[in-house]
C-alpha positions in Angstrom: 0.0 0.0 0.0 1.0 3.6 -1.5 0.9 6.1 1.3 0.6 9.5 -0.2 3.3 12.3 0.3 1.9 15.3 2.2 2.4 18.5 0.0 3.8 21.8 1.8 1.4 24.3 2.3 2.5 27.8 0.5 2.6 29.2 4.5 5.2 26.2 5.3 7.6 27.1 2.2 7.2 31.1 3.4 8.5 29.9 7.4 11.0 28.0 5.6 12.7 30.8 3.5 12.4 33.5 6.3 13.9 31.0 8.6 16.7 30.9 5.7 16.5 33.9 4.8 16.2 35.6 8.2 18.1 33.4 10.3 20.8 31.1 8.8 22.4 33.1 6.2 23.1 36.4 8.1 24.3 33.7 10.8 27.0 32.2 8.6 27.8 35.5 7.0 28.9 36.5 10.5 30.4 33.7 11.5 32.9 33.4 8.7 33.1 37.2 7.9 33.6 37.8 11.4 31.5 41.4 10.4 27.9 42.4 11.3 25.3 41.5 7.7 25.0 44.4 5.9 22.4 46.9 6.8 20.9 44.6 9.9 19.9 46.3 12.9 22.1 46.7 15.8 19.9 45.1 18.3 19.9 42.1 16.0 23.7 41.9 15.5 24.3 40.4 19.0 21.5 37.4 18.2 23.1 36.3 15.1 26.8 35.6 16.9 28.0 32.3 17.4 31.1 31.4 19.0 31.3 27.6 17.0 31.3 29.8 13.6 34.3 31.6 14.2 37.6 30.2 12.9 40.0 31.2 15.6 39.3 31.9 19.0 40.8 35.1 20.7 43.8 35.6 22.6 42.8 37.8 25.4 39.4 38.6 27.6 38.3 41.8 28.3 38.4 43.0 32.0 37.0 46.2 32.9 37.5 48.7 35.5 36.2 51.6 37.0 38.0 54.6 38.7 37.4 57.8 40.1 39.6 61.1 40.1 38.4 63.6 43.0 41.5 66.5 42.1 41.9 67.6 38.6 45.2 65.9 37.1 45.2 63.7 40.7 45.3 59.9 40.8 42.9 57.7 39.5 41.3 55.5 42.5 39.7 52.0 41.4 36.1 52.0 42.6 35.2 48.5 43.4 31.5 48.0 41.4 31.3 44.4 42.7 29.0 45.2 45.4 26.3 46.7 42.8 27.1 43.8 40.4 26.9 40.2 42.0 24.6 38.1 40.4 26.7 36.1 37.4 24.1 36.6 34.9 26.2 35.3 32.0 28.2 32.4 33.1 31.1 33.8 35.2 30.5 37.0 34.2 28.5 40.0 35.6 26.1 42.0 34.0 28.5 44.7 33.9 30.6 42.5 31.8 27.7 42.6 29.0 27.5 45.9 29.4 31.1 46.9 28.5 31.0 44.2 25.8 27.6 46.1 24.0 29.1 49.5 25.0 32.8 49.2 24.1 33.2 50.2 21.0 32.9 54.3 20.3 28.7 53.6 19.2 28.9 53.2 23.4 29.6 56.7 24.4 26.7 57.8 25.6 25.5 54.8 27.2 28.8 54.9 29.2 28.7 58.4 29.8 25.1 57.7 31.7 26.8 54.5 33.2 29.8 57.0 34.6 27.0 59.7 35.5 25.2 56.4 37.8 28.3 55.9 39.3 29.2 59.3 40.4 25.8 59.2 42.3 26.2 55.0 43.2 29.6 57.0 45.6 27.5 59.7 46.9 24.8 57.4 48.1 27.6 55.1 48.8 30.2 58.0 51.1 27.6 60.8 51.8 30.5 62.4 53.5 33.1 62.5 50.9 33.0 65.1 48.0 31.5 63.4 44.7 34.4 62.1 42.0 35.8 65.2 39.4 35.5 62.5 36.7 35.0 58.9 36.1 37.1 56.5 33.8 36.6 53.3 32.4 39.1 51.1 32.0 39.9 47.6 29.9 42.5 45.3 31.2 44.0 42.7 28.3 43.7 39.6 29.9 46.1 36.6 28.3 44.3 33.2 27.6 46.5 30.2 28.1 46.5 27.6 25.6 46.1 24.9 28.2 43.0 27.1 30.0 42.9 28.3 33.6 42.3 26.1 36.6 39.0 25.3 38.1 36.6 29.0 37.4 37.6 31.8 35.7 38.4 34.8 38.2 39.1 38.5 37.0 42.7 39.2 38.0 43.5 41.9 40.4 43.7 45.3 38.6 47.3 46.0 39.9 48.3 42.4 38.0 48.6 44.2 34.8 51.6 45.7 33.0 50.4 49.5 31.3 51.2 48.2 27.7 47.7 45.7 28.3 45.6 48.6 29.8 43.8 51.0 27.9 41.6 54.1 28.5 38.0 53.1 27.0 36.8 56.7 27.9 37.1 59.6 30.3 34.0 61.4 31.4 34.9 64.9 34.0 32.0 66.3 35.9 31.3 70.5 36.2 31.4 71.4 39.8 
């Protein structure tokens, strides 16, 4: 007995080529590119990355830091943001991880010129008694991946850990008194 083959419905080709069209092909055009599709939208840039498309892996991790000048041309002080960002959303990262990752590149000003603006206020809620930071900076640390991996979790190294030649300014951001 002949069992007859069920013919797609018009509706079931149309899913099909959007899920193509939509899905797959910016997908591997990122992944072996290694460049956002042409012309997608930037919220949809970050859902189309895939870390098994790429065809080398990198050879640092980001760490990021945040310090705080209260004198103009005076030291920078690192202001430990730990306590406002515990929970590990994103493996063993925080959330303000993701953040620097969306807001790293120089599309990320503003958003990190509102972050530094939260965190002048975060220290005055924080040390009513002390004046407010002059300015706030944001800091990225280079952080060397071993070929054979790290022991047991990963753990941000301490800030002082790093040489100047793998520490870079991301942006500055001064306050008017």
């Amino acid at each position: 007995m002949q069992t007859k083959k069920p013919i797609p419905s018009a509706f079931d080709v149309f899913l099909c080529l959007l899920f193509i069209g939509m899905w797959l092909i910016p997908l591997a055009y990122m992944g072996l590119v290694n460049k956002p599709f042409p012309y997608m939208p930037r919220g949809l840039v970050h859902l189309h990355n895939a870390s098994a498309l790429f065809t080398h892996s990198v050879s640092y991790w980001p760490q990021y830091y945040v310090q705080l000048q209260f004198e103009p041309d005076g030291p920078w002080v690192l202001f430990d943001v730990s306590r406002d960002f515990r929970m590990p959303s994103f493996g063993y990262r925080t959330r303000l991880h993701r953040f620097f990752e969306i807001f790293r590149a120089d599309f990320g000003f503003h958003g990190r010129a509102e972050f530094a603006a939260w965190v002048r206020k975060r220290y005055g809620e924080l040390y009513p008694s002390k004046p407010l930071p002059l300015a706030v900076r944001f800091v990225t640390a280079k952080n060397a991946l071993k070929k054979e991996g790290f022991p047991g979790h990963w753990r941000d190294k301490p800030f002082e850990s790093f040489s100047p030649r793998d520490l870079f300014v991301t942006s500055t951001h001064p306050f008017a008194e």
